[in-house]
N, C-alpha and C positions, 0 to 999 in steps of 0.2 A: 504493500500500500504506500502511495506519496505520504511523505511527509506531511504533517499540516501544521504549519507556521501559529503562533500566538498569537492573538489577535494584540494590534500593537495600543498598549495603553495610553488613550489622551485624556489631558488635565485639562479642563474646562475652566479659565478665569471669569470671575463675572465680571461683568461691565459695571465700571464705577459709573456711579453720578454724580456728574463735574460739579454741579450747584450744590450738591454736600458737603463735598469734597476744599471746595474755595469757603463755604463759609464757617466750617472748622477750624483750618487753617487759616481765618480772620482773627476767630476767637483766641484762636492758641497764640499768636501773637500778641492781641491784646492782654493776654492772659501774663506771658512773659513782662510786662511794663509794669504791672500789680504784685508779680516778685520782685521785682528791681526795686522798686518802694520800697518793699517792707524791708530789705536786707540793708538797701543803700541810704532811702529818705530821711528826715528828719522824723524822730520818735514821735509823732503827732498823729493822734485818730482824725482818720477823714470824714468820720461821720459822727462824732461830739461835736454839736454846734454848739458847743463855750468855746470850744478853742480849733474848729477848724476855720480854714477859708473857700471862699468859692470855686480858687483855680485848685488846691487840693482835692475838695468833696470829689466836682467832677473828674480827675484823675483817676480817683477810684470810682466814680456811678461808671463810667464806658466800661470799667471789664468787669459788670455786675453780669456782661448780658454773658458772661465767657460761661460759669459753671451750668446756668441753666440750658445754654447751647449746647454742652458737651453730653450732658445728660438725654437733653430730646433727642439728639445726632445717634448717641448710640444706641435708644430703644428702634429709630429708624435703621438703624444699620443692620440690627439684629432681624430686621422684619424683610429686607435685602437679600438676606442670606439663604431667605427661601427659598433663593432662585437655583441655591445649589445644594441645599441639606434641605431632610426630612424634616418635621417637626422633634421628631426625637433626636437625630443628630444635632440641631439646633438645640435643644433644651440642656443635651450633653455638655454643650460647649459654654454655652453660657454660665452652667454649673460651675464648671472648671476653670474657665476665662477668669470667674469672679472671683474664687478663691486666691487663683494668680493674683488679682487687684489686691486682694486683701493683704497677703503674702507679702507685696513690691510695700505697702503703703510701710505694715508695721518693723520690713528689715531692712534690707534695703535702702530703698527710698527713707524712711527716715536717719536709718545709721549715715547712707554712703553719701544722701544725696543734702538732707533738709539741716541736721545737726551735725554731721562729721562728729560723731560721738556717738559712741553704746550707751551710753547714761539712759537707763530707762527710769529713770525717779519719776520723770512725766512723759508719758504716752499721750502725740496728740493725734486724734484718729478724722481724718480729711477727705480729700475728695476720691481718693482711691479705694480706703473704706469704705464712703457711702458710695460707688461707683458700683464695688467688687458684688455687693448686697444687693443694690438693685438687679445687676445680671443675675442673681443665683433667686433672685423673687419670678424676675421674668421669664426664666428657664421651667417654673412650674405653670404660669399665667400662659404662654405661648400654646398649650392644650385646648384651651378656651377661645371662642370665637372672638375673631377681631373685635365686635363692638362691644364684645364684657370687657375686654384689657384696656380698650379706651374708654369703658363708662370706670373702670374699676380705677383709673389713673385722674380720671376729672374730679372722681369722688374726694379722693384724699386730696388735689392740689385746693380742691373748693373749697371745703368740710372742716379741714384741722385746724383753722383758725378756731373754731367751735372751741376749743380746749385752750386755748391762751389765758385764760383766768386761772387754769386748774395749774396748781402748784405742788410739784411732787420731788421728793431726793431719790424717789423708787430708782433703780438702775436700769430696769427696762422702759421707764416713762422717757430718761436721760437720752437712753439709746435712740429711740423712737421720734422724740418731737421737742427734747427741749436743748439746748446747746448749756454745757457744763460736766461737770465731774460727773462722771457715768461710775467709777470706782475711784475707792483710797484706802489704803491700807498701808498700816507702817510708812514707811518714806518714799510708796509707790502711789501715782495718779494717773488714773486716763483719761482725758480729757475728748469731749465728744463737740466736736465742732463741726461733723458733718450728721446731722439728726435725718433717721433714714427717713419718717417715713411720706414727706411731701416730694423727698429726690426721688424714690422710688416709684411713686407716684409721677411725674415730669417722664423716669424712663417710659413708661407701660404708655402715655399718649402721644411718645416720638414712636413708638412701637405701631399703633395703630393709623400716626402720620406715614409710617414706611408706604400705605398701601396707595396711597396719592402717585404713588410713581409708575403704577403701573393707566394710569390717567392718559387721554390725550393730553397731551401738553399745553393748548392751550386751557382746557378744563382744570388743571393741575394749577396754571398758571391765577386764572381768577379767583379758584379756592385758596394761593397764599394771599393773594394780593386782600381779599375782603375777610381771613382771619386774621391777618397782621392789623389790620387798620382796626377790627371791631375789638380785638383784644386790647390794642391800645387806648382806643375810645373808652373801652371797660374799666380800663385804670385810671383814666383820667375822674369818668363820673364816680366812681365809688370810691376812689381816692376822696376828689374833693366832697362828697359825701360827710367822711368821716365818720362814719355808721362800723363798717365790718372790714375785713382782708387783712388787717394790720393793726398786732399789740402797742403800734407807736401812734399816735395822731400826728398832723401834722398842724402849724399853727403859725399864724403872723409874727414874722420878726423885725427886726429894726430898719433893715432894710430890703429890695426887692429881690437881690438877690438869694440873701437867705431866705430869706418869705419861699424860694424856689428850691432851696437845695433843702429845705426843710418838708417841704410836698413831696418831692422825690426820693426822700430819705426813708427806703420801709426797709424793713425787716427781711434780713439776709438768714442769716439762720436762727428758728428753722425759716427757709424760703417762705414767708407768707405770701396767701393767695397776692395784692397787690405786688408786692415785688414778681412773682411769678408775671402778673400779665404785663408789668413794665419792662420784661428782658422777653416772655418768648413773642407777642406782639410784634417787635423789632426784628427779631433774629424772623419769624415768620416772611416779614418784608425783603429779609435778606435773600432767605431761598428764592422769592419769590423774580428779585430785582438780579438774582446769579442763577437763575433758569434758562439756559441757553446760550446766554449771552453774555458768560466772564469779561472783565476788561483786560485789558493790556497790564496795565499796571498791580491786576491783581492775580494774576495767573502764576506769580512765583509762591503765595502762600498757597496754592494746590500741594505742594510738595508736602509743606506739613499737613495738610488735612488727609495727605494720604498716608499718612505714620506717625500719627499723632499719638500712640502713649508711648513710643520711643523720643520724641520730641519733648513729652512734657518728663520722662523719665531722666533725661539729660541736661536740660534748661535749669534746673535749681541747682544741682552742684556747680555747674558755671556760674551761676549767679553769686554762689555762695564763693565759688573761686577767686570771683573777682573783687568780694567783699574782705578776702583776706588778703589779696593784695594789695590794695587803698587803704586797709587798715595797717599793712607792715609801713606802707610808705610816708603813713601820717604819723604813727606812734611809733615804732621801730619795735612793737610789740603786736602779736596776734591771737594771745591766748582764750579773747574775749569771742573770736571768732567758736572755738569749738568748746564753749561753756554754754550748759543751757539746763540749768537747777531746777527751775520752777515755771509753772505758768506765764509769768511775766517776765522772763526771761526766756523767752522762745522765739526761734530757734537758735537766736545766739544771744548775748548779753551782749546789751546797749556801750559801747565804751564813754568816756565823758567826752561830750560837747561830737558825739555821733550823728550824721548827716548833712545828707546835700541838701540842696535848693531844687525843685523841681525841675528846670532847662538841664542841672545835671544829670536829674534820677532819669529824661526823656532822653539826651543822649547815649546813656549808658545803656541804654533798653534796645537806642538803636546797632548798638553795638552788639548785645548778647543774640539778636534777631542774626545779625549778616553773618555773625561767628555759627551760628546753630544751621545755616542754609545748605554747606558743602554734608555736615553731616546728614542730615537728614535727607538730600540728594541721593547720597552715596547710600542709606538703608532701604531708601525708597528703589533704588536698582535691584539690590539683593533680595528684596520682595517681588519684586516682577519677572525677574529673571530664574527661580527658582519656585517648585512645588512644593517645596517641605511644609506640612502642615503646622508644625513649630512656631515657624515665624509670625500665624496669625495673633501670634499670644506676645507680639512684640509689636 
């Protein structure tokens, strides 16, 4: 009998989507200028109105829209992925993915990348945490029809304000919906700054946004353009309302500026509904306005949004690189760089008379951006050019 040959095994890549892709890698840059503050800036809260200012606040409100992007992006990407796994392969990976997330945040990424230091006295648990969670929530929700994961995701971004009055030290309440010490024991603290359960909530309706892609495009195109505008319309009247969405009010100040940076000023974590509709509203318009039709000018951050946790996995130790070397060259000491004891000393210890002026913190950002391009070029090849399922986990 002839021989009969193997049938030769092809790897089916899926087709990105470019408009995903560029306004990720929007985010993730912005995202990068909101570390450079905290490592580089003058020690100053940009959202204490006794002692911020208006070009600081806003500083930090532009990369408010970054965590809630990143989160709808990846319940969308996850919903993408149908196009080449099962739903059970998909819920596998999601499991796994997330536990990875959780893995980078508490070793890794905190020892190599945020502290340069094992000092676990305080554990701060961030956006890799709550990232890792939602994947491994989503990995059981993806069973259930598209419009329960999106009614089950509207639920909790609407809803959980409901409980802002209620005041709890329980550990699972900490975990769940309110920012602070989730555990302390002895001279050990965890510190919960990503409260899962309105992020988790954000993944499951980018999950249920995934299914817009398989739209006519123009039909795709009207549905971002009239939920960007109506989200943000929603924020404006129930903002100025000042009824519900937000444990903070907002109130007249001395002048018109703050009067403005004080209406804008909601509640980051947990994400309240208001601040929700004030970042995805915006990010909505983005996909909407990068549906087809990238610019010129913005087609080199595709590269990060197409390896974006290897982007953000490398971004803070540079960042942190660069903090200790402006701090050998100003003090001829840098030991404040890899001290970080307490809450308030996170993730390094403030040295005396520490920070720049903002035209510095915005230079230095644009710095860490063009230093992070060749990298993240060069991972973005090694991903395209190779099958290894490995690398989806990078």
């Amino acid at each position: 009998m002839p021989a009969v040959s193997a049938p030769a095994i092809v790897t089916v890549k899926r087709a990105r989507i470019e408009s995903v892709d560029v306004v990720r890698g929007a985010v993730m840059v912005l995202m990068a200028l909101d570390h450079v503050r905290d490592f580089l800036g003058r020690p100053v809260s940009p959202v204490n109105l006794a002692t911020t200012t208006v070009p600081l606040f806003f500083t930090r409100w532009i990369t408010h829209i970054c965590a809630p992007t990143f989160f709808l992006l990846a319940g969308t990407g996850a919903y993408l992925a149908l196009t080449r796994r099962s739903k059970g392969q998909l819920s596998r990976f999601l499991w796994t993915r997330g536990l990875w997330l959780i893995f980078l945040e508490l070793v890794p990424e905190r020892c190599l990348g945020l502290q340069f230091n094992f000092d676990y006295r305080v554990t701060l648990v961030l956006i890799l945490w709550g990232l890792g969670w939602a994947m491994i929530v989503l990995a059981a929700l993806v069973y259930l029809p598209d419009w329960a994961v999106t009614t089950f995701g509207v639920v909790l971004i609407c809803g959980h304000n409901l409980f802002d009055s209620f005041q709890s030290s329980n550990p699972l309440f900490i975990f769940l919906h309110a920012q602070g010490i989730g555990f302390s024991v002895s001279q050990h603290v965890v510190f919960v700054a990503y409260p899962l359960i309105p992020w988790v909530g954000v993944t499951a309706v980018g999950y249920g946004l995934g299914r817009i892609y398989s739209w006519p495009a123009d039909r795709r195109r009207r549905f971002l353009l009239r939920l960007g505008l109506g989200l943000t319309a929603a924020f404006v009247v129930l903002r100025a309302s000042n009824v519900y969405g937000d444990p903070n009010r907002w109130s007249v100040q001395k002048s018109a500026g703050m009067t403005l940076v004080s209406f804008l000023n909601a509640t980051k974590q947990p994400p309240s509904l208001l601040f929700l509709l004030m970042t995805l509203g915006p990010a909505m318009l983005a996909l909407w306005a990068m549906d087809g039709r990238t610019p010129r000018l913005l087609r080199p951050v595709l590269t990060f949004g197409k390896v974006p946790l290897f982007y953000f996995i490398l971004h803070i130790p540079l960042i942190h690189l660069l903090a200790v070397l402006v701090c050998y060259l100003r003090y001829g000491h840098v030991y404040w760089m890899f001290q970080s004891p307490d809450v308030n000393n996170m993730p390094i210890t403030i040295p005396p008379g520490w920070g720049f002026s903002l035209p510095w913190v915005y230079l230095m950002w644009v710095g860490v951006v063009v230093l992070m391009y060749p990298l993240c070029v060069w991972w973005a090849g090694v991903k395209q050019r190779s099958s290894n399922p490995l690398l989806s986990y990078l």
